[in-house]
ROSE-4610 file (N, C-alpha, C; in Angstrom, 1 decimal, always signed):
// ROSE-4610
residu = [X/X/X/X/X/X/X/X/X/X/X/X/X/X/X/X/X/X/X/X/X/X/X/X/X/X/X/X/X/X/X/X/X/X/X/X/X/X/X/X/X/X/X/X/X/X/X/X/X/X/X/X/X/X/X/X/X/X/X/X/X/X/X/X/X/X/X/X/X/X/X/X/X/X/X/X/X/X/X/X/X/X/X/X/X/X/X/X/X/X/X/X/X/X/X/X/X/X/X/X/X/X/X/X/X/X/X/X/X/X/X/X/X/X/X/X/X/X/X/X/X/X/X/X/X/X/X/X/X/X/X/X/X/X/X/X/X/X/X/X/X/X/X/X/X/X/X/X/X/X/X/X/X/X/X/X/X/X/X/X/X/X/X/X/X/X/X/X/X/X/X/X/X/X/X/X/X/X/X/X/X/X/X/X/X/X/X/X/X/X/X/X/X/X/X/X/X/X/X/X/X/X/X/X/X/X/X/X/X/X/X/X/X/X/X/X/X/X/X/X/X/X/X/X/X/X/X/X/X/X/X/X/X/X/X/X/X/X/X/X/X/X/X/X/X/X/X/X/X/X/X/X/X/X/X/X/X/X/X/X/X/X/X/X/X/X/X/X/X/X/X/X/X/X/X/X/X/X/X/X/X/X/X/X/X/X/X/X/X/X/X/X/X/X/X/X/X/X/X/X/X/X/X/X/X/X/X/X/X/X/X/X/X/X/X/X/X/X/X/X/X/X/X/X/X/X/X/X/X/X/X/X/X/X/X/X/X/X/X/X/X/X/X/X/X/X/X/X/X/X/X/X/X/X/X/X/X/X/X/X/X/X/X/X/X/X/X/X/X/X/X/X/X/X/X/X/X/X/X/X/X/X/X/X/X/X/X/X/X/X/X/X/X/X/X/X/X/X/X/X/X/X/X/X/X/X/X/X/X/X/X/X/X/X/X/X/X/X/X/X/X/X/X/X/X/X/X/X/X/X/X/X/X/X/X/X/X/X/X/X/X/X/X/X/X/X/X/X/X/X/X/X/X/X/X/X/X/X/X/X/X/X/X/X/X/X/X/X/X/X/X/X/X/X/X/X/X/X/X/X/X/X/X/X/X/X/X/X/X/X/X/X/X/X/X/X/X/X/X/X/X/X/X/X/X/X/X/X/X/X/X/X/X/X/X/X/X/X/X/X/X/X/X/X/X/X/X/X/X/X/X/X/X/X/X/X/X/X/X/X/X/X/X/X/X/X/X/X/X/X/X/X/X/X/X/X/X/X/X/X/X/X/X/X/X/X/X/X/X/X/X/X/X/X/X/X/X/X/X/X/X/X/X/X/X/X/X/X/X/X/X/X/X/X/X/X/X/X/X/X/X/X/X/X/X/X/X/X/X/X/X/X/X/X/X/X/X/X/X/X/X/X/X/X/X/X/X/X/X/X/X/X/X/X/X/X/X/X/X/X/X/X/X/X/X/X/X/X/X/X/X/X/X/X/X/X/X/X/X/X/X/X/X/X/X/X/X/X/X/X/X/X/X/X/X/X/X/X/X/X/X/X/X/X/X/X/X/X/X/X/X/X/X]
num = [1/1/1/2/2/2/3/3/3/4/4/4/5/5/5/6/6/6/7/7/7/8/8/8/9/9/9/10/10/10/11/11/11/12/12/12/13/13/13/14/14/14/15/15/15/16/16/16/17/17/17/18/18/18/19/19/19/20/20/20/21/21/21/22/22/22/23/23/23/24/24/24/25/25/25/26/26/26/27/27/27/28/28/28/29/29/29/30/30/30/31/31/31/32/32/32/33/33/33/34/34/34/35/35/35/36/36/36/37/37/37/38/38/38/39/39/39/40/40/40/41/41/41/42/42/42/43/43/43/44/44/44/45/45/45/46/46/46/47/47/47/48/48/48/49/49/49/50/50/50/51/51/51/52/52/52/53/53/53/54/54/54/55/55/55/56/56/56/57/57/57/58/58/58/59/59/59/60/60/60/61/61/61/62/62/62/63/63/63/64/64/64/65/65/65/66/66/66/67/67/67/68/68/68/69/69/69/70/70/70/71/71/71/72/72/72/73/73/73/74/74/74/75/75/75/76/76/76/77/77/77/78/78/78/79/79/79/80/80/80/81/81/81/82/82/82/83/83/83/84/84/84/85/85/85/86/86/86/87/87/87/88/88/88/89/89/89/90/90/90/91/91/91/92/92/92/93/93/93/94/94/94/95/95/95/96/96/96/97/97/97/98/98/98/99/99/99/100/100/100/101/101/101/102/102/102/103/103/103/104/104/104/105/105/105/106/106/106/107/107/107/108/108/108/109/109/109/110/110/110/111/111/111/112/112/112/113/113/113/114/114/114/115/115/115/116/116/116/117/117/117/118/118/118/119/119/119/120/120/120/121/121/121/122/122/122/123/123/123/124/124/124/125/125/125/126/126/126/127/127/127/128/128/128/129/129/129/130/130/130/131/131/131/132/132/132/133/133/133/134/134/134/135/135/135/136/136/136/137/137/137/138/138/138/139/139/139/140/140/140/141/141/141/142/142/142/143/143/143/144/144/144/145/145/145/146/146/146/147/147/147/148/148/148/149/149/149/150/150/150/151/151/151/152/152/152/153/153/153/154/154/154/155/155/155/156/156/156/157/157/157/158/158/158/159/159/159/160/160/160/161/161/161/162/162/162/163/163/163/164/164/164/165/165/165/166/166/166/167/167/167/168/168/168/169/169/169/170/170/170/171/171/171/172/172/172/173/173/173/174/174/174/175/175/175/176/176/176/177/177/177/178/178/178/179/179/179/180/180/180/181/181/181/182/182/182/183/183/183/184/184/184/185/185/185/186/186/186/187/187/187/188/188/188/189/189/189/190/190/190/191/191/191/192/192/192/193/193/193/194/194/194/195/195/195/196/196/196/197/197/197/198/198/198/199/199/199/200/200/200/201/201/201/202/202/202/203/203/203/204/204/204/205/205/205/206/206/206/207/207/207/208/208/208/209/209/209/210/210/210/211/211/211/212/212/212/213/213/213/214/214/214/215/215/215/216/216/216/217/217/217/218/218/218/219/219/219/220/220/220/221/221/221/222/222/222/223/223/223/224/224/224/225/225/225/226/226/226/227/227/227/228/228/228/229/229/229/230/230/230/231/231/231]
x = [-157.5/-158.2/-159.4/-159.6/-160.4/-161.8/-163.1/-164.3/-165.3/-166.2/-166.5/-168.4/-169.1/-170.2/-171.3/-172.7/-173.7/-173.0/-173.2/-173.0/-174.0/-173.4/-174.4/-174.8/-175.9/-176.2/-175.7/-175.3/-175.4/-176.1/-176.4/-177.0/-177.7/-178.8/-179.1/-179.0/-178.4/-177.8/-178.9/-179.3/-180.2/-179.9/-181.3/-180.9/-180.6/-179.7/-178.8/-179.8/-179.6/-180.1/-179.8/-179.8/-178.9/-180.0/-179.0/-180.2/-179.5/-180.4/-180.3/-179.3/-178.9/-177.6/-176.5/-176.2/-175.4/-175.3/-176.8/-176.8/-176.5/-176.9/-176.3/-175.0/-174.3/-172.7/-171.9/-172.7/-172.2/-171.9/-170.9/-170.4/-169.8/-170.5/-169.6/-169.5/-167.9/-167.3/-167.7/-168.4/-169.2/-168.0/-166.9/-166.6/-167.3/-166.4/-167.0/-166.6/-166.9/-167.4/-165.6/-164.7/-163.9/-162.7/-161.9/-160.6/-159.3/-158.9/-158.0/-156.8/-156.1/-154.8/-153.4/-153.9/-152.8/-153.1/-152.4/-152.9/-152.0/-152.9/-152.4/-151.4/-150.7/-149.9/-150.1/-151.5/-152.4/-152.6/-152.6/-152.7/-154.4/-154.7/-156.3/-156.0/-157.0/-157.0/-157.3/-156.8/-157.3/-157.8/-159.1/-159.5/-159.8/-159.6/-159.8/-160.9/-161.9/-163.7/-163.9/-163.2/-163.0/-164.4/-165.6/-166.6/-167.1/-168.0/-169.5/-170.6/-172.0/-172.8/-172.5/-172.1/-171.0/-169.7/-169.5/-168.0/-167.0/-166.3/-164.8/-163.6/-163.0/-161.5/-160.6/-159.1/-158.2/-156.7/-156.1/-155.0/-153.5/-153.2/-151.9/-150.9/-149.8/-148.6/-147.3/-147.2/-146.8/-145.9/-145.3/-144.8/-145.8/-145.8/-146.6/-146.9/-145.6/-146.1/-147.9/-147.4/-149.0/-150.0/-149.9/-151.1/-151.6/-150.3/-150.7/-151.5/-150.7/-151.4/-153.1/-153.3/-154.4/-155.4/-155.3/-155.7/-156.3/-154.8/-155.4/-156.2/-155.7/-157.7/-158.5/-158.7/-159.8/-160.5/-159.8/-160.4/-160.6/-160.1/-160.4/-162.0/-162.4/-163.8/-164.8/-164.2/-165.3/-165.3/-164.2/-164.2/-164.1/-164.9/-164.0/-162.9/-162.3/-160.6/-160.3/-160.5/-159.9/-158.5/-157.6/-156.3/-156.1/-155.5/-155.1/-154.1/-152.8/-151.6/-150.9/-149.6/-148.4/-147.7/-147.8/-147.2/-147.8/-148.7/-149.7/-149.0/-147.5/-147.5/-147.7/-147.0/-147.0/-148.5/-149.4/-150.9/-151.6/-151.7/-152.1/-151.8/-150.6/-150.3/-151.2/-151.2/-151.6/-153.3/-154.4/-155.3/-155.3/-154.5/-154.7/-154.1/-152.7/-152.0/-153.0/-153.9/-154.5/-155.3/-156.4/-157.5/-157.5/-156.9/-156.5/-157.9/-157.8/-158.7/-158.2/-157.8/-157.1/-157.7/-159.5/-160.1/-159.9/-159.8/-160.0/-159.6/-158.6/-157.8/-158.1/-158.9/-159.0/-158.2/-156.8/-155.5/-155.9/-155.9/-155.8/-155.3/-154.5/-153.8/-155.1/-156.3/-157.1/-158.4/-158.9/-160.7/-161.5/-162.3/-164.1/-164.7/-165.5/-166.5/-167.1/-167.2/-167.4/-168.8/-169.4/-170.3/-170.9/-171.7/-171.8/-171.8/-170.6/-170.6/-172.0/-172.1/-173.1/-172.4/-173.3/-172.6/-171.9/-172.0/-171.4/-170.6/-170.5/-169.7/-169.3/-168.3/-167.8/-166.8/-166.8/-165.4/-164.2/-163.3/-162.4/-161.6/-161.4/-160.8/-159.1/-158.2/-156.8/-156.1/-155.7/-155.0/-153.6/-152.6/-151.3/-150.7/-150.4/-150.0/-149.7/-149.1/-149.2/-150.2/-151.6/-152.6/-153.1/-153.3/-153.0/-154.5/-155.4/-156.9/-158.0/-158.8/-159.8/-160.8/-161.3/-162.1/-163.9/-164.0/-165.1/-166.5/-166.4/-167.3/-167.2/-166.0/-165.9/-166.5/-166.7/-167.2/-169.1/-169.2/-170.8/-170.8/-172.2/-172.5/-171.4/-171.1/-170.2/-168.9/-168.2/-166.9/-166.4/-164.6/-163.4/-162.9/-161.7/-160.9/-159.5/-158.6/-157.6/-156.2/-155.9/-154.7/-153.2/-152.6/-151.6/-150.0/-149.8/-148.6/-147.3/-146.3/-144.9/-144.1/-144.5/-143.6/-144.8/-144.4/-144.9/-144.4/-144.9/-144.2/-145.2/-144.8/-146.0/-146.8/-146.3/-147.6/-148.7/-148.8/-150.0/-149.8/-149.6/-150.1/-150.8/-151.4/-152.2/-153.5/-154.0/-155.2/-155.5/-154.2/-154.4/-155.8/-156.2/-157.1/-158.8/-158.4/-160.3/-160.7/-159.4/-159.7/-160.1/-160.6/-161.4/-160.8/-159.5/-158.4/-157.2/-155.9/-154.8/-154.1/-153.3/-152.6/-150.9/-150.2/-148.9/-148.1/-147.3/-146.3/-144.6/-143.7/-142.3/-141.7/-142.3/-141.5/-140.5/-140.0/-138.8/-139.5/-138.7/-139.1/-139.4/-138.7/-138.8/-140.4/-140.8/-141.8/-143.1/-142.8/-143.4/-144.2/-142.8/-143.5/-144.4/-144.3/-144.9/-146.7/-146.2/-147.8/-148.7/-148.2/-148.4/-149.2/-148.4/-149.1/-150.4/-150.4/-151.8/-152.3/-152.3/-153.7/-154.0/-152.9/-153.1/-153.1/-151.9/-151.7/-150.4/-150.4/-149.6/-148.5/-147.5/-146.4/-146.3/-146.5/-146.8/-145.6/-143.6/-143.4/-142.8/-143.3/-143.6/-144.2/-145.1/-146.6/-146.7/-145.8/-145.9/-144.8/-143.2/-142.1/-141.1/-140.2/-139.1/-139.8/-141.2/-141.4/-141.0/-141.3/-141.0/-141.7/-140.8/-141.1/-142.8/-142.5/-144.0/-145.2/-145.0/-146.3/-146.4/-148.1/-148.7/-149.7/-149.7/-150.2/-152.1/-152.6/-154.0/-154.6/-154.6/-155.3/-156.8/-157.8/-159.1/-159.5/-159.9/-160.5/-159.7/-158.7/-157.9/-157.6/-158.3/-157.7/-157.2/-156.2/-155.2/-154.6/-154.4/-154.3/-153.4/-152.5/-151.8/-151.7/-151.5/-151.4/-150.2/-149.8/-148.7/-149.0/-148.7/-149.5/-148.2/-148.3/-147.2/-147.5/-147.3/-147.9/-148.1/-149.2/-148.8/-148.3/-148.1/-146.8/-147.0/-148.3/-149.5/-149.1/-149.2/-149.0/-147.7/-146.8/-145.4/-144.8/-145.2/-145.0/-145.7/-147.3/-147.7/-146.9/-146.5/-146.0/-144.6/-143.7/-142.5/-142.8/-143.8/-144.4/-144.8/-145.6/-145.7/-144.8/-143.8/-142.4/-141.8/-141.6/-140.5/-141.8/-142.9/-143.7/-143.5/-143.3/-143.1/-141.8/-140.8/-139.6/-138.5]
y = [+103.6/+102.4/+102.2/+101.3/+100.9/+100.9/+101.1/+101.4/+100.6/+99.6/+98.5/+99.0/+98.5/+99.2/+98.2/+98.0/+97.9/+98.4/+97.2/+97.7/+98.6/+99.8/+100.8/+100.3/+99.9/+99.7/+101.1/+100.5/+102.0/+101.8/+102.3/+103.0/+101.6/+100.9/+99.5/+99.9/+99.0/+99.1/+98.8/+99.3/+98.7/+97.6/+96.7/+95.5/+95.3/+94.3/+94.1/+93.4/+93.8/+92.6/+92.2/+91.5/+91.0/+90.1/+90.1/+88.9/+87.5/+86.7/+85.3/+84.8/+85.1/+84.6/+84.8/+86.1/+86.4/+84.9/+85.2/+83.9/+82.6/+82.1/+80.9/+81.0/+81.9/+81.5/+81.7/+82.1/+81.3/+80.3/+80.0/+78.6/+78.8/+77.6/+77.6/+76.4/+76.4/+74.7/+74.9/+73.5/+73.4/+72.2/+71.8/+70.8/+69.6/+67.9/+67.0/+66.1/+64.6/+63.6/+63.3/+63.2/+62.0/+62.7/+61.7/+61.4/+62.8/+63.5/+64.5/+64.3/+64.1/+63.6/+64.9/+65.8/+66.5/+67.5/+68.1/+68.8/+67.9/+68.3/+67.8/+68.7/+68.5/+69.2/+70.7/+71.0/+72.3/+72.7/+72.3/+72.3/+72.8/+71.7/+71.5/+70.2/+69.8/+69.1/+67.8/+67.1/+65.4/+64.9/+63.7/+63.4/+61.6/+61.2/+59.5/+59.2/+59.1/+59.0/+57.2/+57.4/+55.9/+55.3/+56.3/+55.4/+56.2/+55.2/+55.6/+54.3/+54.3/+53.5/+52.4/+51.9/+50.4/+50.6/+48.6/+49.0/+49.3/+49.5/+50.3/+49.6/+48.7/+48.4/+48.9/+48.9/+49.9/+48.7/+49.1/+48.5/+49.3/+49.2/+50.3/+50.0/+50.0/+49.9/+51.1/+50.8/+52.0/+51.7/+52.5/+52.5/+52.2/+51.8/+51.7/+52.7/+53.8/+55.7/+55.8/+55.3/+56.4/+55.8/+54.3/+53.5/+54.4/+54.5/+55.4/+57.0/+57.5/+58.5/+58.6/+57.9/+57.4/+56.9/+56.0/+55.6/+57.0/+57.9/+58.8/+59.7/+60.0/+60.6/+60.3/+58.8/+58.3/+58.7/+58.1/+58.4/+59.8/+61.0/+62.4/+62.0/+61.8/+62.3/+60.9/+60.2/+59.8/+58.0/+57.3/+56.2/+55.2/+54.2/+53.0/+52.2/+52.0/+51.2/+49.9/+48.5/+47.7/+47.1/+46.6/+46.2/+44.8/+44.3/+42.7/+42.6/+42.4/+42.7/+41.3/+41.3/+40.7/+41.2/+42.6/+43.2/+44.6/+44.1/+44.9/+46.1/+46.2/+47.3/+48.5/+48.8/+50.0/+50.7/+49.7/+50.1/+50.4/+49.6/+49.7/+51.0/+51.3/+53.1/+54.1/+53.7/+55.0/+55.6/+54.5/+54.8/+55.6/+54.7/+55.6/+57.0/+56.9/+58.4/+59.5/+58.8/+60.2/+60.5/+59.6/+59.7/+59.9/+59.0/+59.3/+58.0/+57.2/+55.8/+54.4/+53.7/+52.5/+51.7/+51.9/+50.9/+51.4/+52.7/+53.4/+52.6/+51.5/+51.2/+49.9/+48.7/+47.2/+46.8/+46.0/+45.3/+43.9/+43.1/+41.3/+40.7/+39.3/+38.8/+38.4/+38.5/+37.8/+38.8/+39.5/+40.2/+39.9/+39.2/+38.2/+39.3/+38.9/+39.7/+41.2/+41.8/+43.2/+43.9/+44.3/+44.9/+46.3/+46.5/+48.0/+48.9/+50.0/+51.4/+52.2/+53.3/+54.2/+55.6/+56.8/+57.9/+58.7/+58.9/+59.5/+58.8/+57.0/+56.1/+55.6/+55.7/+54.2/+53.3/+52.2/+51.8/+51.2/+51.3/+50.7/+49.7/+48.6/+47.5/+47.5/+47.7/+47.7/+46.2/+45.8/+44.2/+44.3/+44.6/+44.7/+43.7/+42.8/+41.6/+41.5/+40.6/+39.8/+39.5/+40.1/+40.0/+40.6/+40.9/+41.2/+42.1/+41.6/+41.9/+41.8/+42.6/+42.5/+41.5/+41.0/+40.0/+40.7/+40.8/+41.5/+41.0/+39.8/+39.6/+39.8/+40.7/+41.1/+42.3/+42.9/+44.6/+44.8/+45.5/+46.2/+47.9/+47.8/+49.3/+50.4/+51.6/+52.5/+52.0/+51.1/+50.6/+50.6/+50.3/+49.9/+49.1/+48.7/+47.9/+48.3/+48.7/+49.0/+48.1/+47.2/+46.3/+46.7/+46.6/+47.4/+46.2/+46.8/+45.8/+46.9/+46.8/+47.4/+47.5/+46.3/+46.2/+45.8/+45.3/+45.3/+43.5/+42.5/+41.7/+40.2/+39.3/+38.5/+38.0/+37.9/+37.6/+38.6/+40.1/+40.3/+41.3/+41.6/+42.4/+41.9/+40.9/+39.7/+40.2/+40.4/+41.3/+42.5/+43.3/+44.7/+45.1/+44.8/+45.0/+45.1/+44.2/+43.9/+44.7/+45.6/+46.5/+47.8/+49.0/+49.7/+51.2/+51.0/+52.4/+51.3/+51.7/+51.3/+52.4/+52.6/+53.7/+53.5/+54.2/+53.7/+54.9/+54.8/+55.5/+55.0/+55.7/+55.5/+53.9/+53.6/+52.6/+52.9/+52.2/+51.6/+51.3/+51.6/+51.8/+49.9/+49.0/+47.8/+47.3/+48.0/+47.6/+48.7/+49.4/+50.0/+49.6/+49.1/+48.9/+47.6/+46.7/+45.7/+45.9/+46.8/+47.4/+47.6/+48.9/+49.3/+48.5/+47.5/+46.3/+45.6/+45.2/+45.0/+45.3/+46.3/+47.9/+48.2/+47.6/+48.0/+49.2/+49.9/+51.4/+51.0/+51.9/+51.8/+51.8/+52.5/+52.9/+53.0/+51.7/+52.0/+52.9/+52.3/+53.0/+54.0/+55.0/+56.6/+57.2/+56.8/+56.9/+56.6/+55.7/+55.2/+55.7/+55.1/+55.2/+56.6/+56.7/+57.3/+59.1/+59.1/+60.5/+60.9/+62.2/+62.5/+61.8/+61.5/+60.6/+61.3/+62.4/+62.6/+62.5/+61.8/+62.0/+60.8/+60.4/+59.3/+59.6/+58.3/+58.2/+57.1/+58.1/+56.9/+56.4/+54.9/+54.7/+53.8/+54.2/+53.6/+53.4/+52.4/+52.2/+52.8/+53.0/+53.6/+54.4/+55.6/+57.0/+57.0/+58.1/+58.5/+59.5/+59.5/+61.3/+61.1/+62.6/+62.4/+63.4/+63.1/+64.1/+63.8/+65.2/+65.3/+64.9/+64.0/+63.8/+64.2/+65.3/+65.7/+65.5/+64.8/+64.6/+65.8/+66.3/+67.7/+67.3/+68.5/+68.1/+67.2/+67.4/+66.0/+64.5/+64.3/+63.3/+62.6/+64.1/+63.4/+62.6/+63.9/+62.7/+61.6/+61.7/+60.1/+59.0/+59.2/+58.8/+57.9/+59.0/+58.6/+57.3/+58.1/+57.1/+55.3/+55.6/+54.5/+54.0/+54.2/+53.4/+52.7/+53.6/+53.3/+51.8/+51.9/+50.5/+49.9/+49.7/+48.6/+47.9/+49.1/+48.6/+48.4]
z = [+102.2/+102.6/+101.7/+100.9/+100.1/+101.1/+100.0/+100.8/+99.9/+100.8/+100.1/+100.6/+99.8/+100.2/+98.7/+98.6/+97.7/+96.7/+95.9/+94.5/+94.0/+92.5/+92.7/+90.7/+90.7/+89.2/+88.4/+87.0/+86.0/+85.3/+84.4/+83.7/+82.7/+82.5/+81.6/+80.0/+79.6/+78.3/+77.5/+76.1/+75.4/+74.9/+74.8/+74.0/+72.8/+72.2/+71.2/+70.4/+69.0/+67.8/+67.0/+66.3/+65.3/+64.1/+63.6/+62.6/+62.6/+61.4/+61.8/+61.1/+60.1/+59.5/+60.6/+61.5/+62.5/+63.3/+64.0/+65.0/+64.3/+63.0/+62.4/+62.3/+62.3/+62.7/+64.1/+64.6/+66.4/+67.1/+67.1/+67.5/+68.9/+69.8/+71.2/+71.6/+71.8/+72.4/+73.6/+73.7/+75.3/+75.8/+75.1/+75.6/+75.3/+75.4/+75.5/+76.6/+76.7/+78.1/+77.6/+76.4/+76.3/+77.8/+77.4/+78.0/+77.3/+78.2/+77.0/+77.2/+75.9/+76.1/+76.1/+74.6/+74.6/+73.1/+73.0/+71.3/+70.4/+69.7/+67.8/+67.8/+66.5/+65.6/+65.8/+65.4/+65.2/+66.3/+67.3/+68.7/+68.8/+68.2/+68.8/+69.9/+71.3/+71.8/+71.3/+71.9/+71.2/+72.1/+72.4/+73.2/+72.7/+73.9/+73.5/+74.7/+73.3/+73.3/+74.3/+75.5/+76.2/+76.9/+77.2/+77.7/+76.8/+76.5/+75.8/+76.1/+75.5/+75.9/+76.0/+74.8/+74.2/+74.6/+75.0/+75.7/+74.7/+74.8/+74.1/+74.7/+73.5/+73.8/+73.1/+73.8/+73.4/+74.1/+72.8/+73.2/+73.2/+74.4/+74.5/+74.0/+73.1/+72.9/+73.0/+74.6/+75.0/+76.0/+76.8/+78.2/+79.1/+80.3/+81.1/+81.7/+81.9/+82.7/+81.6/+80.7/+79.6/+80.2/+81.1/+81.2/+82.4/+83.0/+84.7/+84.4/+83.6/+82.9/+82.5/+81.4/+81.5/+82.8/+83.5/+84.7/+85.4/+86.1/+86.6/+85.9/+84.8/+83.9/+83.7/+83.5/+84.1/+85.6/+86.5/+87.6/+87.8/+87.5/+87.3/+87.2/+85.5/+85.2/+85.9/+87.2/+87.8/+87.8/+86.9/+87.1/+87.9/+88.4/+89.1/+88.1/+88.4/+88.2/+88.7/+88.1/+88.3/+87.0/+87.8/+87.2/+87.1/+86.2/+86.0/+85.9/+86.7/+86.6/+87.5/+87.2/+87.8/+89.0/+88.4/+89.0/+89.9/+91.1/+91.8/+92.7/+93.2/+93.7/+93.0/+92.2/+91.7/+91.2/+90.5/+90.5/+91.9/+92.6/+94.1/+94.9/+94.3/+94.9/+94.2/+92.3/+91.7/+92.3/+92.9/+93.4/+94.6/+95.6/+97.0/+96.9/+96.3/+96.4/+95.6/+94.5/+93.7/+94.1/+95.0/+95.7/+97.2/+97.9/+99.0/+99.5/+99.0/+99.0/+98.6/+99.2/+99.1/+98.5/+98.2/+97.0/+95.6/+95.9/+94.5/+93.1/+92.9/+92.1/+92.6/+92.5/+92.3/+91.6/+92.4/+91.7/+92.0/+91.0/+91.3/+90.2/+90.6/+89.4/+88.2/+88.5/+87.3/+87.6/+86.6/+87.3/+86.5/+86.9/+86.5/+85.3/+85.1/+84.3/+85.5/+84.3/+85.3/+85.1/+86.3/+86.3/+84.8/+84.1/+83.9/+84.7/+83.7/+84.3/+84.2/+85.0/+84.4/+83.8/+82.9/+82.5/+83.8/+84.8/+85.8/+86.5/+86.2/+87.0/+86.3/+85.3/+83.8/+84.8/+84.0/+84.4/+83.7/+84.5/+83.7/+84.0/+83.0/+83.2/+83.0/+83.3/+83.1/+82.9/+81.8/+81.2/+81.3/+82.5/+82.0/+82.0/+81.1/+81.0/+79.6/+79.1/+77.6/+77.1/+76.4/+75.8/+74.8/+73.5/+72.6/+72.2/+73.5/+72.8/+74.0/+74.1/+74.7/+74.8/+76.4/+76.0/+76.6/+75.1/+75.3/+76.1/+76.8/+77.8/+79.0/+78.9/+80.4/+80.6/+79.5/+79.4/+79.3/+79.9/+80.0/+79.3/+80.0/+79.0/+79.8/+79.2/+80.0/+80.4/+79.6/+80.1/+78.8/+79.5/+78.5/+79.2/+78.1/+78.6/+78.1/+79.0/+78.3/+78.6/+77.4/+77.6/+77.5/+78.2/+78.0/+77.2/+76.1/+75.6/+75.4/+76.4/+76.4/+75.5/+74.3/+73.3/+72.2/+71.0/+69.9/+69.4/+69.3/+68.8/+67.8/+67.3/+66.8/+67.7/+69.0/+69.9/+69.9/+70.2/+70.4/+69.3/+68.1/+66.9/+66.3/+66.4/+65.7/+66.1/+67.6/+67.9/+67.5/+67.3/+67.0/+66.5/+65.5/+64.2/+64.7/+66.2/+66.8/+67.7/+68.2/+68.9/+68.7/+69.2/+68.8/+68.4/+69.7/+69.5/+69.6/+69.2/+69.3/+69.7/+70.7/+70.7/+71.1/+70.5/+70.2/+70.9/+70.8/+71.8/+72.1/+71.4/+71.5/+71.1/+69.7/+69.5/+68.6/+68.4/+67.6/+66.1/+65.5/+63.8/+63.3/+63.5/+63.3/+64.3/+65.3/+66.3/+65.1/+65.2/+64.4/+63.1/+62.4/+61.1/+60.9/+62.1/+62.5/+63.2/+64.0/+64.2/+62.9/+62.2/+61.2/+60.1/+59.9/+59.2/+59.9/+61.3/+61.7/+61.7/+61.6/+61.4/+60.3/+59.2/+57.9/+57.4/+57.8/+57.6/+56.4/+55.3/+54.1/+54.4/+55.4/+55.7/+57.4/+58.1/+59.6/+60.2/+59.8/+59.9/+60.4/+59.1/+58.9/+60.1/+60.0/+60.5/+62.6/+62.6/+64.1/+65.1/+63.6/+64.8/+64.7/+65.4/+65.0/+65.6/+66.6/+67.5/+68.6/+68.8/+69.6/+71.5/+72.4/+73.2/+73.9/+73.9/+74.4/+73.5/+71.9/+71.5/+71.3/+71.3/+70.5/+69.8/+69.1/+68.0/+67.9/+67.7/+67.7/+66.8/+66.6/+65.1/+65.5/+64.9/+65.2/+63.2/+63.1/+61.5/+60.6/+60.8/+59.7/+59.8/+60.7/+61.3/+61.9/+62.0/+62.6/+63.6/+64.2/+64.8/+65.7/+66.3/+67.0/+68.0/+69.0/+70.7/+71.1/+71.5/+72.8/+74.3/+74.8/+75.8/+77.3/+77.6/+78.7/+80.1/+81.3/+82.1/+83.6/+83.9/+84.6/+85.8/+87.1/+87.6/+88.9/+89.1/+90.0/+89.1/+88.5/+87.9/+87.6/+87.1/+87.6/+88.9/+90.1/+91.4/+91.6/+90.6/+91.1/+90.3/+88.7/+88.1/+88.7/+89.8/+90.3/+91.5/+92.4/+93.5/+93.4/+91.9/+91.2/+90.9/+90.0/+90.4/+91.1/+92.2/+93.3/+94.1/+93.8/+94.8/+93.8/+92.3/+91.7/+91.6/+92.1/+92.0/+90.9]
């Protein structure tokens, strides 16, 4: 039978010294505020830097599961969530089932200009519709806006270029190379299409980078749930 009782101190260790070249190469990841999507190549983490002081727009060219994905990581590190959509069931679930709050997620066919977020409350604006670009009067300090485009085509690649992240995900080599070109990437593509379905690809000013973004297994059932209300 185990016997539990005051811990009994041992013996105090002497103190350690070192010099200062030592301590100038001590490095400790404290972590950062962004959004984390998935590892690179190298399997370092990649993170999409979505609230900061200034608003931040981001345009999705992706499936819409990545938008839900996103969404719920957002609301993880503390977001309010409003959506602009056609199609309101399936958003309307992703809040209450993740939160267990039926406001959590503000779905309406059209949302006004939006309040500023604060660093512990950002928000986010969700565009799922045919819109090629953020309209940056809707956004305040601590906010995004993330638009979401399912396909790639000359209607909204034309915006691409004004937005702040673009992030791409499972196109088609001809949708691709058309991106590619808005962005002004040499070989869009190379560079965009023809991956594997779980990675994307982020381009901001010319850079580039890319994350596995796998959804964990909370997310898959909200993922599914959201579905089945949209229909």
């Amino acid at each position: 039978m185990p016997v539990t009782g005051p811990a009994v101190p041992g013996p105090a260790s002497p103190p350690a010294r070192t010099d200062a070249a030592t301590l100038d190469a001590l490095h400790v990841d404290a972590g950062g505020g962004g959004l984390v999507l998935g590892p690179d190549p190298d399997g370092e983490l990649v993170q999409l830097d979505l609230f900061r002081p200034e608003p931040v727009s981001v345009v999705l060219v992706a499936p819409v599961p990545l938008a839900v994905v996103l969404v719920l990581r957002s609301l993880a590190l503390g977001a309010d969530v409003a959506v602009e959509t056609t199609r309101p069931g399936g958003w309307s679930a992703v809040g209450s089932l993740a939160t267990g709050r039926p406001d959590a997620v503000v779905v309406a066919g059209r949302v006004g200009p939006q309040p500023p977020g604060t660093l512990l409350v950002p928000r986010l604006l969700v565009v799922d519709g045919e819109s090629g670009a953020a309209d940056a009067h809707r956004l305040g300090a601590w906010s995004a806006q993330l638009t979401v485009a399912g396909t790639a085509g000359r209607w909204n690649t034309a915006g691409l270029g004004s937005a702040d992240v673009t992030v791409v995900q499972g196109l088609p080599l001809a949708q691709a190379a058309a991106v590619g070109r808005a962005l002004g990437l040499a070989d869009g593509e190379a560079v965009l299409g023809g991956r594997d379905p779980d990675d994307v690809v982020l381009v901001s000013r010319g850079e580039v980078r890319c994350a596995r973004v796998r959804p964990t297994s909370v997310e898959r059932w909200l993922l599914g749930a959201a579905a089945e209300r949209r229909g």
